[in-house]
Structure formats: structure tokens, C-alpha cells
C-alpha positions as CSV (number, residue, x, y, z in Angstrom):
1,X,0.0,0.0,0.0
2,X,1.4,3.4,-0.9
3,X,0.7,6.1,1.4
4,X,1.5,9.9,2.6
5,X,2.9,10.2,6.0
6,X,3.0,13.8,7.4
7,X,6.0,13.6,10.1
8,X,6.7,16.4,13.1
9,X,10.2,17.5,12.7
10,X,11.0,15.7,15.8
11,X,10.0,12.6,14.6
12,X,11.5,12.9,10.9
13,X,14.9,14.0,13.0
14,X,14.5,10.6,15.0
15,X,13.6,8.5,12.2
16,X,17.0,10.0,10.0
17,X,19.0,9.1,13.0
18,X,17.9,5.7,13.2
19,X,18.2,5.6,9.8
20,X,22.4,6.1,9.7
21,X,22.7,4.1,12.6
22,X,21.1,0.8,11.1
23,X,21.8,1.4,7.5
24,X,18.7,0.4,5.8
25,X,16.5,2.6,3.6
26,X,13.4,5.0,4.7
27,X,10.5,2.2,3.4
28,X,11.8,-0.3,5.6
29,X,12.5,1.4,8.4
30,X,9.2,3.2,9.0
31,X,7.6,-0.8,8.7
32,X,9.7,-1.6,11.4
33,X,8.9,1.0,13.4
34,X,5.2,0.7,13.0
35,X,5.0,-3.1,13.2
36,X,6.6,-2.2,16.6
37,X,4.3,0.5,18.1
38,X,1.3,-1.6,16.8
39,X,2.5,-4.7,18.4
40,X,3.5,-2.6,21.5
41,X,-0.3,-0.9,21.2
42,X,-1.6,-4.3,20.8
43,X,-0.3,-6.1,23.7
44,X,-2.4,-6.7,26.8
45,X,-1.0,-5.0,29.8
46,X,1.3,-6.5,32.2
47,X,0.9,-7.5,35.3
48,X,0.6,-4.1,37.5
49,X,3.2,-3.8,40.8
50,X,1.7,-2.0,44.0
51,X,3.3,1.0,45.1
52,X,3.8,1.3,49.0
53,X,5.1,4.2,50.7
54,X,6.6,3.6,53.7
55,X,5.5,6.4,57.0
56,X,8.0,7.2,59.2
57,X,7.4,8.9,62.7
58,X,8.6,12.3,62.8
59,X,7.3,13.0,66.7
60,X,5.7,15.8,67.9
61,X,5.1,19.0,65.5
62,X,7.5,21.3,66.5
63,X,5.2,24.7,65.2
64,X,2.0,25.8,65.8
65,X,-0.6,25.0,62.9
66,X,-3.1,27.2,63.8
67,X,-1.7,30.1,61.9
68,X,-0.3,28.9,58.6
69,X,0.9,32.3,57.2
70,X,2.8,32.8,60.5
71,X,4.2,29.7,60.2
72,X,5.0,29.9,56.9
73,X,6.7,33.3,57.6
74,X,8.4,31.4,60.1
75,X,9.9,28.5,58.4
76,X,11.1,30.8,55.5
77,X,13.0,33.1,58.4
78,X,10.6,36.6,57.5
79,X,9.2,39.0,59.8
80,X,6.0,38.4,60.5
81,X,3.8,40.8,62.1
């Protein structure tokens, strides 16, 4: 099938690169490259890991909360009145 590809510059850039480094002409390279991304697009998704955060005890808050934009002022050393 003969086609019309319209290619962002970073794309075209990428594909040029690719090209010099494996030596093989334009046609075949963009087959490869799609019959990669479709098989990639294709696949069924693997198997998904947990993410766990650990807590850590920190003790006692060592400001008063009460007032956040003195305690703001605070932490970033300004004078607060």
C-alpha cells in the first residue's frame, strides 16, 4: 500500500537518525517501526506492581498550625507581624 505520511520534525529528525545508525532505507525502516508500536499498542497490559510508601514517625510537631501564614513566615525566616 502506498501512502502519505505527514512527520513532526522531531519525529523525521529521530527516524534520520535511526536511519544512519542501522543502514537500511526509509521504506523499511518506518515498517519496522510501525509493526513495533502496533504490536507494543496491541499487547495486553502487564501484570501491575503496588506502590507502597513507607510512614516514618517524625514526633511531635515542632510549630503551631493554627496560623499557617505565621508559620510559613516562620519557616522561611521573614518577619512576620
Amino acid at each position: 500500500m502506498r501512502t502519505t505520511l505527514s512527520l513532526d520534525d522531531d519525529v523525521a529528525a529521530s527516524l534520520e537518525h535511526v536511519q544512519k545508525i542501522r543502514k537500511t532505507s526509509f521504506k523499511q525502516l518506518i515498517n519496522d517501526a510501525l509493526r513495533a508500536g502496533l504490536k507494543q499498542l496491541t499487547a495486553s497490559p502487564g501484570k501491575q506492581h503496588r506502590y507502597h510508601t513507607g510512614t516514618v514517625d517524625l514526633g511531635t510537631c515542632l510549630m503551631n498550625l493554627d496560623n499557617i501564614a505565621e508559620t510559613l513566615a516562620v519557616a522561611e525566616q521573614d518577619d512576620f507581624s
